[in-house]
C-alpha positions in Angstrom: -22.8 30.8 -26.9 -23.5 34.1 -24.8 -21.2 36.8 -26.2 -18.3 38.9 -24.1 -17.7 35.9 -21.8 -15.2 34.0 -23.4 -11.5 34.7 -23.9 -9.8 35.4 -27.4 -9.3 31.7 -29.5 -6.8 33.4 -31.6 -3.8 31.7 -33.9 -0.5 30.5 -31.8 2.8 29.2 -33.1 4.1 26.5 -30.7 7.9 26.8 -31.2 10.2 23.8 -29.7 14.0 24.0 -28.5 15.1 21.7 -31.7 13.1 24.3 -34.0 10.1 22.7 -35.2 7.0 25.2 -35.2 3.4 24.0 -34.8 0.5 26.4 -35.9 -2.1 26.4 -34.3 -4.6 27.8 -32.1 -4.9 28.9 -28.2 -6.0 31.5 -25.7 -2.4 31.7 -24.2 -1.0 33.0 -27.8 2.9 32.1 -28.5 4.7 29.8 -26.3 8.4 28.0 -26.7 8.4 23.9 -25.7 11.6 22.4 -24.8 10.7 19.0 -27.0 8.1 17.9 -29.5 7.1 15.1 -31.4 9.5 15.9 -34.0 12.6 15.4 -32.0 11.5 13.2 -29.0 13.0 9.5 -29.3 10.2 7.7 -28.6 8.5 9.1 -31.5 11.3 9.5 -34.0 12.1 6.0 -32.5 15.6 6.8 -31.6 14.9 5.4 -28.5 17.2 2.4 -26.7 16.3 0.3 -23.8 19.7 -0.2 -22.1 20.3 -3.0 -19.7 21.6 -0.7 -17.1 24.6 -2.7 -14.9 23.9 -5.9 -17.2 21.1 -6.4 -14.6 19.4 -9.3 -17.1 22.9 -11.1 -17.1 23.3 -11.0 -13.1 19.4 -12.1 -13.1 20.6 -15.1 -15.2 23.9 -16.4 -13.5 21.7 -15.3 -9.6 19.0 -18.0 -10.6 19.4 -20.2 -13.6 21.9 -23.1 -13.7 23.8 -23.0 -17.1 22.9 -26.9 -18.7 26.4 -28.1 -19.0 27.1 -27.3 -15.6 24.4 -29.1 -13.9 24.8 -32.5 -15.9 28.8 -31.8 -14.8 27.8 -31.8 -11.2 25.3 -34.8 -11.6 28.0 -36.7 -13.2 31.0 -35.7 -10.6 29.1 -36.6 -8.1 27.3 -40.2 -7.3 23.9 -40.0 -5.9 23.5 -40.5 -2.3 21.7 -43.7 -1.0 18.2 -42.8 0.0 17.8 -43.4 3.7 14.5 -45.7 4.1 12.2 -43.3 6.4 8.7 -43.9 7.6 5.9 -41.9 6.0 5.5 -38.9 8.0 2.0 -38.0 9.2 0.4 -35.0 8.3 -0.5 -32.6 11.3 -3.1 -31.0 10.9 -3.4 -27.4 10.7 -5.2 -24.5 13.0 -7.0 -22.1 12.1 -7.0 -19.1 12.8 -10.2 -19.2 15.1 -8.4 -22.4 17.0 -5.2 -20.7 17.6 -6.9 -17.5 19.0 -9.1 -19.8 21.5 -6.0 -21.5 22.2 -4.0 -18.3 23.3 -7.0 -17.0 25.5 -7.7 -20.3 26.8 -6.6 -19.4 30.6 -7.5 -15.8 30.2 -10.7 -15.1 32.3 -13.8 -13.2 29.9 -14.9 -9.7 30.1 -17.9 -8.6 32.1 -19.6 -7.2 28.7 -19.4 -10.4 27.3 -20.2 -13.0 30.1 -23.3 -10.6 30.8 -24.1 -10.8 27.3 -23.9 -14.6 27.0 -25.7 -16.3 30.3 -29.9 -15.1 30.5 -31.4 -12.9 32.6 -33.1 -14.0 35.7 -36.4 -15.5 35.7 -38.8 -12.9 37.3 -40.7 -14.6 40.5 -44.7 -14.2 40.0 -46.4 -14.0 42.8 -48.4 -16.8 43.2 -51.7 -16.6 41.0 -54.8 -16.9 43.3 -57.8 -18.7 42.7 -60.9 -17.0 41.1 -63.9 -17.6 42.7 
């Protein structure tokens, strides 16, 4: 290490709002924390996950069916008959390359692109005359 560039490494005491002290060491020298790991509660494990709201409760009643009360409802009510219906087709789908020729079926082309797509013109030669 090249000497004179480097700042002081000297001993620091780290002192927190709850009035734990670490010792160590630092270039800054003495500095005051609000909390440490001696008094923060995820590390003391003081720390509680509330259900704010009872938001797992609403979640529950919003989208599950309690047991009882479904086999209540099957029994109160008697099943409807199943109206006989013809098997239904299935339509096919588009993609998304059908749909867009679809859409720009009446629309006419741009210049660029009709230029680009029919070939040039044959050049006329001259007709070739006969060598002697």
């Amino acid at each position: 290490m090249r000497e004179g560039i480097h700042p002081a490494y000297q001993p620091a005491k780290v002192v927190c709002a709850c009035g734990n002290v670490i010792e160590t060491r630092s270039t800054r020298g003495d500095f005051h924390i609000e909390i440490c790991s001696a008094c923060h509660p995820f590390f003391t494990g003081k720390q509680k996950i509330l259900d704010t709201a009872g938001r797992i409760e609403r979640f529950r009643t919003r989208y599950a069916t309690a047991p009882g009360k479904a086999e209540a409802e099957a029994e109160a009510k008697p099943p409807p008959p199943a109206p006989k219906a013809e098997p239904k087709k299935a339509e096919p789908t588009e993609n998304r390359a059908a749909k867009r020729a679809k859409a720009h079926a009446g629309k006419p082309k741009p210049k660029a692109e009709v230029e680009a797509k029919t070939p040039p013109p044959a050049p006329e030669s001259a007709p070739a005359e006969p060598k002697a």
